[in-house]
C-alpha positions in Angstrom: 87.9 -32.9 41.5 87.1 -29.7 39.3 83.8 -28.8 38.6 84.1 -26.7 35.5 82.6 -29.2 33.6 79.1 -29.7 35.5 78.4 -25.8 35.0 78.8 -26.7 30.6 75.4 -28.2 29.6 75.3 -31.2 26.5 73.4 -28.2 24.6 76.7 -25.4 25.1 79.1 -28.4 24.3 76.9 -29.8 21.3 77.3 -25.8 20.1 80.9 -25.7 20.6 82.1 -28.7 18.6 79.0 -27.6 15.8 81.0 -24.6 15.8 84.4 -26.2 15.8 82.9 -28.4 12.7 82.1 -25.2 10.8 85.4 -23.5 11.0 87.9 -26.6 10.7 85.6 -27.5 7.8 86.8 -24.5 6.0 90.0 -25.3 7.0 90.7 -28.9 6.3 87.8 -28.7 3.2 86.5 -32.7 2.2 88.1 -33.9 5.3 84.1 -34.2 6.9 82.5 -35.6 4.3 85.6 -38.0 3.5 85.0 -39.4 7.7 81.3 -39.5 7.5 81.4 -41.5 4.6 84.0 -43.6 5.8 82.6 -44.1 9.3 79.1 -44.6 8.0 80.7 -47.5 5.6 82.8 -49.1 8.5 79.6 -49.1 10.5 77.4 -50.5 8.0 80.2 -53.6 7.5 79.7 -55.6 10.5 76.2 -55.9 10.3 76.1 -56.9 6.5 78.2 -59.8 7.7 76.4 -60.6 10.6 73.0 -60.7 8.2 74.7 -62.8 5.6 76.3 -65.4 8.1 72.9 -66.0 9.7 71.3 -67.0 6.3 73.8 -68.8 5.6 74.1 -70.9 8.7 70.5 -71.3 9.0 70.5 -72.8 5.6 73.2 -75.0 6.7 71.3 -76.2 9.8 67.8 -76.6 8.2 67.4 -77.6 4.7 71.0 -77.6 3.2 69.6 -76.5 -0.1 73.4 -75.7 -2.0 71.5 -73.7 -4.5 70.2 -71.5 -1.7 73.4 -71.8 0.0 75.5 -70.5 -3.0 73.4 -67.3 -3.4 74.4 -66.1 -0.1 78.0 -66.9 -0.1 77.9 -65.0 -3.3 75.9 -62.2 -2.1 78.3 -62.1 0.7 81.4 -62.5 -1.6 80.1 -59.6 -3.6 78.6 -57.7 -0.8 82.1 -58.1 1.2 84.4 -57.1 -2.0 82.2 -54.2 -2.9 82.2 -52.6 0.5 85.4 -53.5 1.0 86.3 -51.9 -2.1 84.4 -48.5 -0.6 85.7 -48.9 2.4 89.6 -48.7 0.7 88.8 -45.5 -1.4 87.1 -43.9 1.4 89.8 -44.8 4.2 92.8 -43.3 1.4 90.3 -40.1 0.9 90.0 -39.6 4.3 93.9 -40.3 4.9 95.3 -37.6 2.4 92.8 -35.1 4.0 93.7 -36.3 7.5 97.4 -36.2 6.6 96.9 -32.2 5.8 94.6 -32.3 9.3 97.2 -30.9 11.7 98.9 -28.7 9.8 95.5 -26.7 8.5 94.3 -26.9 12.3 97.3 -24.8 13.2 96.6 -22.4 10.2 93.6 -21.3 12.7 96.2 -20.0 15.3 98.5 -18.9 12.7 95.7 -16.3 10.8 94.8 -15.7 14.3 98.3 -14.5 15.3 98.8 -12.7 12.4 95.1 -11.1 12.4 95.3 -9.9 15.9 96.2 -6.3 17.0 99.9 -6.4 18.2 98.8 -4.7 22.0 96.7 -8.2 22.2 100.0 -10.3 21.3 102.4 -8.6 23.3 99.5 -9.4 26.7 101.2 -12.4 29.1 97.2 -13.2 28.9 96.8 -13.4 25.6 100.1 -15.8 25.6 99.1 -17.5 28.6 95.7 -18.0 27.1 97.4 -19.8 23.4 100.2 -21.9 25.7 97.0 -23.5 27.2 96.1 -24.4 24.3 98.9 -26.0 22.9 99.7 -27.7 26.5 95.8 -29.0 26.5 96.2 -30.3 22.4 100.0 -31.3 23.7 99.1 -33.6 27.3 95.4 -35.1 26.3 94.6 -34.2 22.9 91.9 -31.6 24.1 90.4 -29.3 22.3 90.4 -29.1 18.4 92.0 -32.2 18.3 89.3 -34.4 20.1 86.5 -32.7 17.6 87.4 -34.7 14.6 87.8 -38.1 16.5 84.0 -36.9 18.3 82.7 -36.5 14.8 83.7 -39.9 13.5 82.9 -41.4 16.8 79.2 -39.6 16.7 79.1 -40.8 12.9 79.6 -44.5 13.2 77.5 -45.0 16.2 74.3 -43.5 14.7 75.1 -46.0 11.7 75.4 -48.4 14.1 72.4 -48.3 15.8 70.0 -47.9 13.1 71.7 -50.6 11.3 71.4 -53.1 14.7 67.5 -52.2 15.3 67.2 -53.2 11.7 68.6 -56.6 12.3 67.2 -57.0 16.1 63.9 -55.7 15.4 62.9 -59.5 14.7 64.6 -60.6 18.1 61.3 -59.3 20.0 58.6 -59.9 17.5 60.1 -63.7 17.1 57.6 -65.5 19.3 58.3 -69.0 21.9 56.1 -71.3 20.6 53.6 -72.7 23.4 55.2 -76.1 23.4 58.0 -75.0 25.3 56.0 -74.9 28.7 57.4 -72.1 31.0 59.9 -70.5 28.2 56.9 -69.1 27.1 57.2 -66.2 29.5 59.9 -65.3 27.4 57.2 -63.8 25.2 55.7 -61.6 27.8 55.7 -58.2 27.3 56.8 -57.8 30.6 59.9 -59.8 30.3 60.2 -58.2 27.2 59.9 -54.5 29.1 62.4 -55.6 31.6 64.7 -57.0 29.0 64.8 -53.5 26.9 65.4 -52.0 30.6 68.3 -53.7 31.5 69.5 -52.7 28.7 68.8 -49.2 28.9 70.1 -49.2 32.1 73.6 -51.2 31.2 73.9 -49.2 28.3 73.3 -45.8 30.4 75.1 -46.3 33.6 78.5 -47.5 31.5 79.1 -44.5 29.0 78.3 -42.5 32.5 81.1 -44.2 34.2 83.4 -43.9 31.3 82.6 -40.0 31.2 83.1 -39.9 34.6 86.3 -41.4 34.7 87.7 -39.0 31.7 86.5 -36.1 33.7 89.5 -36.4 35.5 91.1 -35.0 33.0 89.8 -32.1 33.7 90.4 -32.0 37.0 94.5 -32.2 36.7 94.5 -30.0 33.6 95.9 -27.1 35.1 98.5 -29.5 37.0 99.5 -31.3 33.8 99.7 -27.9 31.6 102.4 -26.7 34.3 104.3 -30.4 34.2 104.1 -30.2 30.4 105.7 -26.9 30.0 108.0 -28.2 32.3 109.3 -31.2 30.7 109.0 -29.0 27.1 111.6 -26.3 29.0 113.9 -28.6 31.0 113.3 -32.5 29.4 115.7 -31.3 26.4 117.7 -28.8 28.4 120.9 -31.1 27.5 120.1 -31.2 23.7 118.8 -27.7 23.0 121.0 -25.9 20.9 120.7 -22.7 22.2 121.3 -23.8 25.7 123.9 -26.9 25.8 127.4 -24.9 26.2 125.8 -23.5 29.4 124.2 -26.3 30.6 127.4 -28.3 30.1 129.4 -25.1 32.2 127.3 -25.0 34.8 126.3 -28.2 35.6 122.8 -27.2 34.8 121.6 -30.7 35.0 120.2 -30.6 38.7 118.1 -27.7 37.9 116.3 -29.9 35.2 116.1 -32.8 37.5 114.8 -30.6 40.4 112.2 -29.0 38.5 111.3 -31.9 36.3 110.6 -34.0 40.1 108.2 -30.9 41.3 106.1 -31.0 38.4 102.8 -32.8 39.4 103.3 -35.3 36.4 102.3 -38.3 38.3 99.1 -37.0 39.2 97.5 -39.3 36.1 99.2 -42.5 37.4 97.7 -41.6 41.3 94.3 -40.9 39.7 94.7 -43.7 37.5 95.3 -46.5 40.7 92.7 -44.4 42.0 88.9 -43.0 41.6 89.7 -42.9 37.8 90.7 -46.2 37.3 87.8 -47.7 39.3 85.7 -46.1 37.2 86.7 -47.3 33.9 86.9 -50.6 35.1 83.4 -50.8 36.4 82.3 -49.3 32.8 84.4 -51.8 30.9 82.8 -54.6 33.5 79.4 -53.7 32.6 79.9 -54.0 28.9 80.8 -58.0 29.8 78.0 -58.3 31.5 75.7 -56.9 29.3 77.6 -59.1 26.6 76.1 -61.9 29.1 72.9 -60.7 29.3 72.0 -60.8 26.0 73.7 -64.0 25.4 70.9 -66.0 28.0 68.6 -64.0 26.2 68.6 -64.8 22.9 70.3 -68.3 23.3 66.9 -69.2 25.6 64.5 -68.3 22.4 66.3 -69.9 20.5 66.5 -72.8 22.4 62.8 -72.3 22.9 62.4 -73.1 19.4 61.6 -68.7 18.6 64.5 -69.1 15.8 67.1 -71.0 14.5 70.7 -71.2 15.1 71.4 -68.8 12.1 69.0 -66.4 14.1 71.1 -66.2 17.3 74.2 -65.3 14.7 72.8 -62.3 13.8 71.1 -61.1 17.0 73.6 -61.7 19.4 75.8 -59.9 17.1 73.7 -57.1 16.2 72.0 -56.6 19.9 75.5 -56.9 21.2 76.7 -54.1 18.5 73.5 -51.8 19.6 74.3 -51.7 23.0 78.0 -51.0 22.2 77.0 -48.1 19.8 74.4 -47.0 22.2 77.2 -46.6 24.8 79.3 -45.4 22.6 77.0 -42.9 21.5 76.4 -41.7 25.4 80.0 -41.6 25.6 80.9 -39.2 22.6 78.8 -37.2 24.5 80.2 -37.3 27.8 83.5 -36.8 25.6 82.1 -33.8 23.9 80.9 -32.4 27.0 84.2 -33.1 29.0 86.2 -31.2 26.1 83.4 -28.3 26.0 85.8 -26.5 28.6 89.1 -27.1 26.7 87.2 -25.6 23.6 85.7 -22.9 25.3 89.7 -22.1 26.3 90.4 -22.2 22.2 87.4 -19.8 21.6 88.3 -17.3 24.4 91.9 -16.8 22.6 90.0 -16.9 18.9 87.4 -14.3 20.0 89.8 -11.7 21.3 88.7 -8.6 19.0 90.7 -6.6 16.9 90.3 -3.1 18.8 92.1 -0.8 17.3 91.2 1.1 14.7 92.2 0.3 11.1 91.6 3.8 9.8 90.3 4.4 6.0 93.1 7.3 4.7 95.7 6.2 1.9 99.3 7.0 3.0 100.1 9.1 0.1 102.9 7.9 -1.7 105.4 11.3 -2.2 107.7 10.5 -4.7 110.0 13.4 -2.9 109.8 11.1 0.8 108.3 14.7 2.3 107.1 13.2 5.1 106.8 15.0 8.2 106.1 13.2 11.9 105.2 15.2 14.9 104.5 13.6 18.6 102.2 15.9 20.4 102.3 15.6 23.8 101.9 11.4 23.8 101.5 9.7 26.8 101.5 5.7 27.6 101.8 2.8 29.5 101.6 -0.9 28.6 98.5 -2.8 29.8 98.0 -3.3 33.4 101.5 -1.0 34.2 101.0 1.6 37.0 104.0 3.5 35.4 104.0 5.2 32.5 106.4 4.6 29.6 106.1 7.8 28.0 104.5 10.8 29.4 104.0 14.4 27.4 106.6 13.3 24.2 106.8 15.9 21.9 108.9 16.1 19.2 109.0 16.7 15.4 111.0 14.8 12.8 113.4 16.5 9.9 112.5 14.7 6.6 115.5 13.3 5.1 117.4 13.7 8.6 119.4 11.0 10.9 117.9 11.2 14.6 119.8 9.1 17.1 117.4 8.2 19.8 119.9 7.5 23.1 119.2 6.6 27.2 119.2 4.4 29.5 117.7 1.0 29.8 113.8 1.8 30.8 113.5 5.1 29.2 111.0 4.8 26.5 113.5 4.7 23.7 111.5 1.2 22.1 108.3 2.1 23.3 108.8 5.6 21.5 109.5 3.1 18.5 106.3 0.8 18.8 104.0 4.1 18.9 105.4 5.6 15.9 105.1 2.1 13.9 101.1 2.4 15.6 102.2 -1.3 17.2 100.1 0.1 20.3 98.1 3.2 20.1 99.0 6.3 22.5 96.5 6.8 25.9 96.9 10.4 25.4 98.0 13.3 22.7 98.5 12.3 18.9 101.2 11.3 16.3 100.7 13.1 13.3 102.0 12.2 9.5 101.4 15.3 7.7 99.1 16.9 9.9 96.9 14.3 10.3 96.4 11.4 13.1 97.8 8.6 12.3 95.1 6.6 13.8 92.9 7.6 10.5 95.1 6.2 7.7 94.7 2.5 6.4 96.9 0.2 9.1 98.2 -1.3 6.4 99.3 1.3 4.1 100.4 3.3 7.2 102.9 0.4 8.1 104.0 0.2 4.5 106.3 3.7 5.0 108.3 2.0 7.7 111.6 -0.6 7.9 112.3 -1.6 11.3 114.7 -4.0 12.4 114.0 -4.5 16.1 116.4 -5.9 18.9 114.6 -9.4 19.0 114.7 -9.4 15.3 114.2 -12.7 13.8 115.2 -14.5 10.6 113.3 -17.8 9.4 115.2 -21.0 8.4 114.2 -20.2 4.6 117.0 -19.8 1.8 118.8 -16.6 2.7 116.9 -14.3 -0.4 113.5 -15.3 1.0 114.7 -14.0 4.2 115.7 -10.9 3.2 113.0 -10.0 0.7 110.2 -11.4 2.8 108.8 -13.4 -0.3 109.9 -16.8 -1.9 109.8 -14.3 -5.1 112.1 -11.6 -5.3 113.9 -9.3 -7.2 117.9 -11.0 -6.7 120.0 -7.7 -7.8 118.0 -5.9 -5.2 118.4 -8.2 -2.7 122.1 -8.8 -3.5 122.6 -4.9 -3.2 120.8 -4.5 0.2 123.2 -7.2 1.7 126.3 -5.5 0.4 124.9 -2.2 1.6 124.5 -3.8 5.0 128.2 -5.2 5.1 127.4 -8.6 4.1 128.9 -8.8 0.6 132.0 -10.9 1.2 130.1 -13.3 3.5 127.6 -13.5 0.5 130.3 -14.5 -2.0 131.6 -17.6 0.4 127.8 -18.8 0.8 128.0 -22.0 -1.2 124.4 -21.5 -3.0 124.6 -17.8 -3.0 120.9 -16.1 -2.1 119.4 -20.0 -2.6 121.6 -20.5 0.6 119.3 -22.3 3.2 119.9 -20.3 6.8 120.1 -23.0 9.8 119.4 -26.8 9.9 115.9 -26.9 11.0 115.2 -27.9 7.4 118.0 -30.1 6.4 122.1 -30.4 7.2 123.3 -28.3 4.5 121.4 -25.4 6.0 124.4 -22.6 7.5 124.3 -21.3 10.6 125.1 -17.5 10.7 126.6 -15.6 13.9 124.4 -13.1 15.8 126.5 -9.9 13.3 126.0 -11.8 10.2 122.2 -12.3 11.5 122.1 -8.8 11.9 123.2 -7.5 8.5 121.2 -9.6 6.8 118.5 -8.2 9.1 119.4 -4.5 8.4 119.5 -5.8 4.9 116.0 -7.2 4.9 115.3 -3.2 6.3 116.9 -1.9 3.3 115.0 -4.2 0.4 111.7 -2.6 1.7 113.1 0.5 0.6 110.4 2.5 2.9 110.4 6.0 3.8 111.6 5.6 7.1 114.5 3.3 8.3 114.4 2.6 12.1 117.6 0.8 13.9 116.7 -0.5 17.7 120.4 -1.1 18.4 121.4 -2.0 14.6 124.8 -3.2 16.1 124.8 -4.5 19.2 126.0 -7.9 17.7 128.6 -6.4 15.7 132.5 -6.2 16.4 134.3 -2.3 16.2 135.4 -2.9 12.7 132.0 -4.1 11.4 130.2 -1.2 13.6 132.6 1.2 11.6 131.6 -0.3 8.4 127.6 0.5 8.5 127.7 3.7 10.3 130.4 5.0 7.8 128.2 3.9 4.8 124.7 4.3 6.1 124.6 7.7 4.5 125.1 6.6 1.6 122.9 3.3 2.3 120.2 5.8 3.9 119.9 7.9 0.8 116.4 10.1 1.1 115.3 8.0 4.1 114.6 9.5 7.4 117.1 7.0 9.9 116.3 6.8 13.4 118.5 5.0 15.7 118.2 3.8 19.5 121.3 2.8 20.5 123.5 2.8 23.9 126.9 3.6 22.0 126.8 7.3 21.8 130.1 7.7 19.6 127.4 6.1 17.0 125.5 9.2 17.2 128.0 11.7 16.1 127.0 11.4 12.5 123.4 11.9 13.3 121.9 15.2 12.4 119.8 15.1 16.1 119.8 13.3 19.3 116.9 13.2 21.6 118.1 12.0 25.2 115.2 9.9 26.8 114.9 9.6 30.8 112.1 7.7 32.4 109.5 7.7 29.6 110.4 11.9 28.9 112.5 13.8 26.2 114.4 15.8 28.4 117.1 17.0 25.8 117.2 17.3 21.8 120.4 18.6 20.1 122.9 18.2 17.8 126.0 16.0 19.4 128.2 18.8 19.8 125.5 20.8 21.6 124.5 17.9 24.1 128.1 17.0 24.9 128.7 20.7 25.9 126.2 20.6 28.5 127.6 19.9 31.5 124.7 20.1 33.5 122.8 17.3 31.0 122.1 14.1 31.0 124.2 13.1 27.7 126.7 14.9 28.7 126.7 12.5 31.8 126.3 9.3 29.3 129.0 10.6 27.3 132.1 10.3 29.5 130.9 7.3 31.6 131.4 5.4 28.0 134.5 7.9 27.2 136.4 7.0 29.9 136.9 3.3 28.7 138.8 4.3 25.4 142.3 5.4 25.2 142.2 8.2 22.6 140.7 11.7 23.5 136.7 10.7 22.2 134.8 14.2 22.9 
């Protein structure tokens, strides 16, 4: 079994959930308070019973006074009805908060996500590191989760306790009177002693086994991480939307079924039969037998003649409740301490620093667009690559001009793109806007001059304006221009609730599912609204038929207007129009030209690119 959990000490996991308190708190605000009062209510319930059942039945089986006997069912009508009362308000308090619990939880990854540098994102580690954490919430509940039910848990069993040694306190001061011969010893202090020892003892060693037992969890969590993400990738393989023509096609379904049997997702049941189960058994056995214990206890001074049969109402009840909170106070904390490591897994993702360097400049805002861009000599490779991406780029843009950005697959062409947006920063040499490092102007503002629709672009099931304008609020005329500039105009007019159109049924059945061109015009249309200085196209229209393709690149001077445009794309005869083309090969510019110039260089690279396409098309292309 792991050990990761014997190296966290009560004290580290005590700091971690504190710490998890503070920051869901501002989160999920009232949803503490709401459980503690509610917990500390629930607690407090039993034992106001158990006190007014005991006067009651003593009454009953002494004097019988109904006077007597009426105040105390009153006072436990009342009593009941008000807490009872308390205990509704408080439970529907602590419901509305707990119905927002989840969603706000996630808020923490989501600011996170949003917050972090986009070199940190783009890390398999940094991924590896948040899929944990949703496997670990996913398979046990661990992590974040657990901290809320540990906080009620904690809650109630303090209440618990102080409210039983209220009520047993009298259980060890009542004394045997000396006419019951040898029961007598009952009052000795040192059967007294041994008494509160076994106790101790019972109450100890079962929370321990309990902890023990969940510790297990910890041992297969690495096992049942893999086995969840298995089942989440091939469990719905048939139903998935995105996957169910092929799986159909090509008989997928033994794939699923053979990877679905190799994940280790049985490992609970074995451990469960096993070591595990064993434990919690023997815990749950030693809660019965202390349950016994106390039982011959107290029924022996009372039958000594110590107290009355009302007496042995309320102490067996409220010694039998102290133990249980006692154990269920040592348990929280074997539960706490068992999650510390899941936590400490949430904390290593949520302490990842922002590195990079958020700069202090304003990106002057040129009503003429006379922004100039110069590469000098920028070098990079991605994190934890032996090969560079880019190596000794330089390059200047024309303001105002089309560049077309063309090689093959691997040769820095998106990479070239990610630097210039400052997604990553460069190892080596600078990127200058107007003269001055990019690195020193606001992040923000800096990213403000920029429309980029990327290959992996993504739209959001949201009403089709909202997708394209980025906002629920938005100006429609300019939203409904930037779609007809992108070629979507006529699929506009046949969308049944114009811009309130609802894209895809993730939301609801009336939601519309667009094809992959549509997708992408309303993506390059979503470039357009920004109306930045710079428009950038990572393969604008690689979803889009011939006539479609014709359509946007015979209109995107006019849909360009003062923008510079910058295109990567693998269709060269897209590039004619373009005022410059820079050839990339292996992470180097290793031509820049007009097309006319590059296609009469024999000896080049685009040249070579040129008529490897050219040769597919019938007419006469160069």
């Amino acid at each position: 079994m792991a050990k990761k959990s014997d190296t966290i000490t009560l004290k580290e996991a005590l700091r971690l959930h504190n710490r998890s308190l503070k920051l869901l708190n501002g989160y999920c605000p009232g949803l503490f308070p709401a459980t503690a009062l509610c917990s500390v209510v629930s607690a407090v319930i039993p034992y106001v019973t158990i006190f007014l059942s005991a006067r009651i039945i003593s009454e009953l089986a002494g004097k019988r006074r109904p006077e007597v006997i009426w105040n105390w069912v009153l006072a436990a009508v009342v009593c009941g009805g008000v807490l009872a009362l308390a205990k509704g308000a408080l439970e529907r308090w602590k419901s509305k908060k707990e119905d927002l619990y989840y969603h706000q939880e996630q808020m923490i990854f989501t600011d996170k996500g949003l917050s972090m540098d986009f070199a940190d994102v783009d890390r398999q580690t940094t991924r590896d590191l948040f899929s944990q954490i949703r496997q670990n919430e996913s398979w046990s509940g661990r992590g974040m989760p657990l901290v809320s039910m540990a906080f009620r848990n904690f809650v109630e069993s303090i209440t618990g306790i102080f409210s039983a040694v209220a009520l047993t306190a009298s259980l060890f001061t009542s004394t045997v009177p000396e006419s019951a011969g040898s029961l007598t010893a009952l009052n000795h202090p040192l059967f007294l002693a041994a008494f509160a020892a076994v106790i101790v003892v019972a109450v100890t060693i079962e929370p321990w086994l309990a902890s023990k037992g969940d510790a297990y969890w910890l041992s297969i969590a690495e096992d049942a991480r893999l086995g969840n993400r298995i089942f989440s990738c091939f469990g719905i393989l048939g139903s998935e939307h995105g996957k169910a023509m092929d799986t159909r096609i090509y008989n997928q379904y033994p794939i699923a079924e053979y990877y679905m049997n190799q994940s280790k997702t049985g490992i609970l049941d074995r451990h469960s039969r096993g070591t595990m189960g064993i434990l919690k058994a023997l815990s749950e056995a030693m809660s019965a037998v202390l349950t016994g214990i106390v039982y011959v206890f107290v029924c022996l001074k009372a039958w000594a003649g110590a107290f009355g049969v009302g007496s042995v109402t309320q102490y067996v009840g409220a010694v039998t409740a102290l133990t249980g909170n006692l154990a269920r106070l040592l348990q929280t904390l074997g539960d706490m301490r068992n999650n510390a490591p899941f936590l400490k897994t949430v904390y290593e993702y949520l302490d990842i620093p922002n590195s990079m360097y958020q700069g202090s400049l304003t990106t002057e805002k040129r009503a003429d667009r006379q922004y100039e861009v110069e590469f000098r000599n920028v070098s990079f490779k991605y994190p934890g690559a032996s090969v560079w991406a880019l190596k000794n780029v330089s390059m200047k843009f024309r303001v105002g001009s089309r560049l077309a950005i063309v090689g093959e697959n691997g040769s820095g062409k998106t990479t070239f793109i990610k630097l210039l947006c400052r997604l990553y920063d460069p190892q080596e040499g600078q990127i200058l806007l107007n003269g001055i490092d990019i690195r020193k102007y606001n992040y923000r503002d800096y990213m403000e001059i920029f429309s980029v629709v990327f290959q992996d672009f993504q739209l959001l099931s949201q009403p089709l304006g909202a997708n394209v304008a980025g906002s629920a609020v938005y100006e429609r005329q300019r939203v409904t221009d930037a779609l007809t500039g992108a070629g979507f105009g006529e699929r506009l007019a046949a969308m049944p609730d114009g811009l309130d159109t609802q894209l895809y049924k993730e939301f609801g059945e009336n939601g519309v599912e667009v094809s992959g061109g549509e997708a992408q015009k309303i993506a390059i249309a979503r470039a357009l609204y920004k109306n930045a200085p710079f428009i950038i196209l990572d393969e604008p229209t690689a979803a889009l038929d011939p006539v479609a393709e014709a359509e946007i690149y015979s209109k995107f001077n006019e849909i360009s207007g003062d923008k510079t445009a910058i295109y990567i794309s693998h269709r060269l005869s897209s590039c004619k129009f373009c005022d410059e083309i820079a050839v990339f090969h292996e992470g180097a510019v290793i031509q820049q030209g007009t097309h006319a110039e590059l296609v009469a260089d024999t000896t080049g690279k685009y040249h070579e690119l040129w008529y490897a396409q050219a040769q597919y098309y019938n007419e006469e292309t160069a």
